[in-house]
MMTF fields as JSON, N, C-alpha, C and O atoms, coordinates in Angstrom:
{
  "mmtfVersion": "1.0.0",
  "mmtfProducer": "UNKNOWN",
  "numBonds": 283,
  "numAtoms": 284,
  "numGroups": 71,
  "numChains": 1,
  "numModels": 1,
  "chainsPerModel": [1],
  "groupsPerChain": [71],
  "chainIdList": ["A"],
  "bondAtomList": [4, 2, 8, 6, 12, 10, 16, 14, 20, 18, 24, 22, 28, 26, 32, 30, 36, 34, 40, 38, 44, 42, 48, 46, 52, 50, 56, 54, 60, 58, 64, 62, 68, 66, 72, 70, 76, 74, 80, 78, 84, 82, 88, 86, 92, 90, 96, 94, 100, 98, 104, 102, 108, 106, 112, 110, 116, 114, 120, 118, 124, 122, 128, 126, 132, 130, 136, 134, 140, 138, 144, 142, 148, 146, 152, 150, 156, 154, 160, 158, 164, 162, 168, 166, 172, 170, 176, 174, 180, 178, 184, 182, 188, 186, 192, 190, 196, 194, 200, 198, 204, 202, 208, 206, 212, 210, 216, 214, 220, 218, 224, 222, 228, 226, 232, 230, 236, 234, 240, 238, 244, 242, 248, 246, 252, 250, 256, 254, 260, 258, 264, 262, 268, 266, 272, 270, 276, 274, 280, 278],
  "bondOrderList": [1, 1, 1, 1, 1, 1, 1, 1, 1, 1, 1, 1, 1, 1, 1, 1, 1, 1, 1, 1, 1, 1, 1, 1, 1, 1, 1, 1, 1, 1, 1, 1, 1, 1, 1, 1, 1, 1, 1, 1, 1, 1, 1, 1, 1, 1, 1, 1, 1, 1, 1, 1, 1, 1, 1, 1, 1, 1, 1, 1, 1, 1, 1, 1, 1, 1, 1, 1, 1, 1],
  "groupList": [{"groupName": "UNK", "atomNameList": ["N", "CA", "C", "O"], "elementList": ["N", "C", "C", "O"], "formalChargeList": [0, 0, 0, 0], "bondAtomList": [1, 0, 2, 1, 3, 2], "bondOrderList": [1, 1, 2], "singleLetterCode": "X", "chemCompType": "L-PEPTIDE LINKING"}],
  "groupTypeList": [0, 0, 0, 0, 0, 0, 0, 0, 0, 0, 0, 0, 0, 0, 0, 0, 0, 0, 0, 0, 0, 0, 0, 0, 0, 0, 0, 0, 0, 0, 0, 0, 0, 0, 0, 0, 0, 0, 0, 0, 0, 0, 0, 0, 0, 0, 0, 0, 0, 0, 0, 0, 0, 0, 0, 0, 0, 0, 0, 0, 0, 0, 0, 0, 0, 0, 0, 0, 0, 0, 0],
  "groupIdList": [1, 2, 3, 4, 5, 6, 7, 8, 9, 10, 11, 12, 13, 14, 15, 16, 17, 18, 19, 20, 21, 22, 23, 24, 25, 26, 27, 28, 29, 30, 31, 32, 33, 34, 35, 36, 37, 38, 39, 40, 41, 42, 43, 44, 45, 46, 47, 48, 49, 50, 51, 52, 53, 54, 55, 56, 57, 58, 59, 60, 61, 62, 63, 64, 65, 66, 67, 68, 69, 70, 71],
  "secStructList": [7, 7, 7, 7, 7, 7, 3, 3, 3, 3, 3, 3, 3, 3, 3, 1, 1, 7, 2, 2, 2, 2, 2, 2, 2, 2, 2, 2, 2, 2, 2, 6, 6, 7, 1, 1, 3, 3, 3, 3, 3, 3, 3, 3, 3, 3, 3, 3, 3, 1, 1, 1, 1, 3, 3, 3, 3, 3, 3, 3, 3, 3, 3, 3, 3, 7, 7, 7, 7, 7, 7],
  "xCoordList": [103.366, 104.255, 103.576, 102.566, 103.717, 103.659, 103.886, 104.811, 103.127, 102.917, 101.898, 100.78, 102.29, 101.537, 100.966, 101.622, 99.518, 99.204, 97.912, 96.802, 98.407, 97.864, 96.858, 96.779, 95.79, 95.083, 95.256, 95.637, 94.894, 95.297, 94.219, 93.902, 93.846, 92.231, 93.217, 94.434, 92.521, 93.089, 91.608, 90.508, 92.042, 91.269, 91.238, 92.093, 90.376, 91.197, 90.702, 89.525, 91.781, 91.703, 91.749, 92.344, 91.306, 90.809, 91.271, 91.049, 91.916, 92.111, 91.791, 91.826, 91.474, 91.721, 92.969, 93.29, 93.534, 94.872, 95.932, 96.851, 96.485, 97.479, 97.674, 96.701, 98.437, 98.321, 98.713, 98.275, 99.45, 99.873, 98.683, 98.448, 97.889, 96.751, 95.798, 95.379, 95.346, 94.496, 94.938, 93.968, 96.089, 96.869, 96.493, 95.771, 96.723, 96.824, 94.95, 94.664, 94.165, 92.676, 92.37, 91.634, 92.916, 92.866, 93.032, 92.263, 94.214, 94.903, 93.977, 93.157, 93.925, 93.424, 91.762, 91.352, 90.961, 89.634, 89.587, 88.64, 90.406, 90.624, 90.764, 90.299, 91.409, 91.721, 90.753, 90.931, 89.471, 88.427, 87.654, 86.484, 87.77, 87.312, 88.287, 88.02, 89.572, 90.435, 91.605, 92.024, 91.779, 92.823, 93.783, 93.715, 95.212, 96.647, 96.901, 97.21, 96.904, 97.431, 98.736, 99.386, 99.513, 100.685, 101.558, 102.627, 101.144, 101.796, 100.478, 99.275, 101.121, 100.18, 101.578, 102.794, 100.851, 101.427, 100.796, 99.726, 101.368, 100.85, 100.851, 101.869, 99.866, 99.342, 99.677, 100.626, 98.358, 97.837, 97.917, 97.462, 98.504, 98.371, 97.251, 97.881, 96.214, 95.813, 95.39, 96.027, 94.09, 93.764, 92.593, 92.404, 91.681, 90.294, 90.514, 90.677, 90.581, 90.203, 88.828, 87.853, 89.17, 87.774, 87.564, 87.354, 87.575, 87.961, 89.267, 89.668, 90.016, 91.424, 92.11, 93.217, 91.707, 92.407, 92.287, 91.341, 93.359, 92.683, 91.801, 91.778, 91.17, 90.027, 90.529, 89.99, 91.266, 90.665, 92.233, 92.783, 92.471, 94.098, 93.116, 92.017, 93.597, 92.969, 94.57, 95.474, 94.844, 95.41, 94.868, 94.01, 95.592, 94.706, 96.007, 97.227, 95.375, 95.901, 95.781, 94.715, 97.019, 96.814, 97.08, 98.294, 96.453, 96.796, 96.69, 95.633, 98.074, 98.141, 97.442, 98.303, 96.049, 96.428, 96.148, 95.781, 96.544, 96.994, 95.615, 94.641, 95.68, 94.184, 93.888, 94.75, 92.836, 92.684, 91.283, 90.246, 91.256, 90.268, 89.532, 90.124, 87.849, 86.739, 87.162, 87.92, 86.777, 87.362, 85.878, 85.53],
  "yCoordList": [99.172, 99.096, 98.252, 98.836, 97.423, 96.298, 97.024, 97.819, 96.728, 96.943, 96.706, 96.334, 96.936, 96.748, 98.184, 99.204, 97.919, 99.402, 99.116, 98.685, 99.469, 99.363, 100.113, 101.108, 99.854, 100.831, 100.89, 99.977, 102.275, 102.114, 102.775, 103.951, 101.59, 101.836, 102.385, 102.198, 103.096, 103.511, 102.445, 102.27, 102.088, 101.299, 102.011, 102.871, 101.719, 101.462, 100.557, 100.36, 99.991, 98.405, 98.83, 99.901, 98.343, 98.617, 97.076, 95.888, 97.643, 96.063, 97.074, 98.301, 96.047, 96.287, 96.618, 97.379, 95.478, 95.246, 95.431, 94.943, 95.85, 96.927, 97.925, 97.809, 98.623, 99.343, 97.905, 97.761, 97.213, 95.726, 95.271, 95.459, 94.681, 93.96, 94.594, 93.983, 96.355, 96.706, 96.802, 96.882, 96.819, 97.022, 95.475, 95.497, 94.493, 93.389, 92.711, 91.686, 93.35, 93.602, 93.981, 93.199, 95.13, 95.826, 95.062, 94.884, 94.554, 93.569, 92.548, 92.271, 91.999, 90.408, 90.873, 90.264, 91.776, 92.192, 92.529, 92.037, 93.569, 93.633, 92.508, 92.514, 91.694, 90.408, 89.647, 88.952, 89.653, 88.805, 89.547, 89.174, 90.285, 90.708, 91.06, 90.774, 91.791, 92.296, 90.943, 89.957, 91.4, 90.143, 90.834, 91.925, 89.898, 90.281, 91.29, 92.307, 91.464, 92.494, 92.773, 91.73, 93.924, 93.997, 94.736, 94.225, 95.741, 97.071, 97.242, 97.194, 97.439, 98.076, 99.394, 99.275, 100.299, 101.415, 102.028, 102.635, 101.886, 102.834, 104.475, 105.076, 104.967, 106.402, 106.988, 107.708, 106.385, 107.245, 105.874, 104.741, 106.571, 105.481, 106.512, 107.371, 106.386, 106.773, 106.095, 105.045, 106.238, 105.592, 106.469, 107.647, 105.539, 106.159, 105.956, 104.807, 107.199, 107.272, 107.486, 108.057, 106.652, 106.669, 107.042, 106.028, 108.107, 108.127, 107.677, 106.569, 108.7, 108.071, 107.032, 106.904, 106.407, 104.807, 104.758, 105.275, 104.027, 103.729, 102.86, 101.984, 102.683, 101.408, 101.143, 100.051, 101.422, 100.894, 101.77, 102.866, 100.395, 101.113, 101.306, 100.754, 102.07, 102.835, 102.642, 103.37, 102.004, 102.121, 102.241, 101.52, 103.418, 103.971, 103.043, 103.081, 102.451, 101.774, 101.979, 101.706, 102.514, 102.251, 101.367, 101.211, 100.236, 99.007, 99.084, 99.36, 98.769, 98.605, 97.603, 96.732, 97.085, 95.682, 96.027, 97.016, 94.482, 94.808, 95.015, 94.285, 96.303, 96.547, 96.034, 96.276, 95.412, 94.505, 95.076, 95.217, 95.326, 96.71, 95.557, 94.52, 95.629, 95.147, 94.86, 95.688, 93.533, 93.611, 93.994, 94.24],
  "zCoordList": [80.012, 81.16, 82.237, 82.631, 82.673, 83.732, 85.312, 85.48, 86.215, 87.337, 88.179, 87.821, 89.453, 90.297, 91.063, 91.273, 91.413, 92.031, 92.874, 92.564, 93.915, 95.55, 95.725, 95.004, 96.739, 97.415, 98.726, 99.459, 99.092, 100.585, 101.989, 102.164, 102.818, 103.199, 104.539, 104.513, 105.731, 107.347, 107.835, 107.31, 108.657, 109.709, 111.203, 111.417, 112.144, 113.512, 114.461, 114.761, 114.933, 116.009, 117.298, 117.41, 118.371, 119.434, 120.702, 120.469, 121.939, 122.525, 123.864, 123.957, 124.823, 125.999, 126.931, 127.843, 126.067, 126.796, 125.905, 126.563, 124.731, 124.318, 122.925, 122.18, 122.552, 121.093, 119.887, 118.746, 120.48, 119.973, 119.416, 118.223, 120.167, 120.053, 119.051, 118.067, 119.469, 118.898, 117.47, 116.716, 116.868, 115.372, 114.9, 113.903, 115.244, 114.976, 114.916, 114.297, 115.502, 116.011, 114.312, 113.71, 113.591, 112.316, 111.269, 110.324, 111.499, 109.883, 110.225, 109.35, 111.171, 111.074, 110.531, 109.543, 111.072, 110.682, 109.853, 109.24, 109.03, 107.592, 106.48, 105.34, 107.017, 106.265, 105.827, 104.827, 106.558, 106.273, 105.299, 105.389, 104.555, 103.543, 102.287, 101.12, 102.767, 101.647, 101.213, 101.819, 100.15, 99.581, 99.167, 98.6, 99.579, 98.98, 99.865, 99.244, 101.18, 102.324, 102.171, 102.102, 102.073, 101.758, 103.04, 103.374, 103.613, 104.291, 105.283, 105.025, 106.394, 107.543, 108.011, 108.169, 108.082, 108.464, 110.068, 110.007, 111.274, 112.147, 111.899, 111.556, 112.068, 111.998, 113.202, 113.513, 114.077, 114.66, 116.627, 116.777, 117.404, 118.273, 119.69, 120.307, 119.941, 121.328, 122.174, 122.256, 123.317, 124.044, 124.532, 124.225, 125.511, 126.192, 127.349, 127.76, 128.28, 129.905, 130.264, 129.774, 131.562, 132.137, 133.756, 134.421, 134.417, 135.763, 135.663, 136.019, 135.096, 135.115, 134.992, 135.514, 134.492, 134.02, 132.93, 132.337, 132.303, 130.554, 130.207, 131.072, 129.504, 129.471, 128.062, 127.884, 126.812, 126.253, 125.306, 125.418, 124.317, 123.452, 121.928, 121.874, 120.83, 119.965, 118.888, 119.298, 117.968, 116.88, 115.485, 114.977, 114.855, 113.404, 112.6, 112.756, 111.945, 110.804, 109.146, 108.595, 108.313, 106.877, 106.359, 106.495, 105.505, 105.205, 103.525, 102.957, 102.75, 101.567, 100.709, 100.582, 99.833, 99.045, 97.765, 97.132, 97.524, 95.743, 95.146, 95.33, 94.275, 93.748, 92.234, 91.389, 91.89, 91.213, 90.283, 90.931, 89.13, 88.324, 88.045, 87.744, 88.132, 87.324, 86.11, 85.605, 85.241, 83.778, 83.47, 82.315]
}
């Protein structure tokens, strides 16, 4: 039977300036190592205060790619 079958790693990306950025912070950093990126899934979205302000956006990322077995 023929198919395809994924693995699926969680990351998390980090921006200053939004949950946008820090998700996109994930795939693109992920990318430089994994091949055939398929699915990014948001999880988990938070953030870090500091004296009351946020300093800092926090996205948990699951990212699908195509998994490829040792011959």
């Amino acid at each position: 039977m023929d198919g395809s079958i994924y693995k699926i790693i969680e990351v998390v990306g980090t921006s200053k300036t939004s949950w946008e950025d820090a998700a996109k912070n994930a795939v693109e950093t992920a990318a430089k190592t994994l091949e055939d990126l398929r699915i990014a899934e948001i999880v988990k979205l938070d953030m870090t205060i500091d004296k009351g302000k946020v300093t800092s956006y926090r996205t948990r990322v699951n990212i699908s790619f195509k998994y490829r077995a040792e011959d």
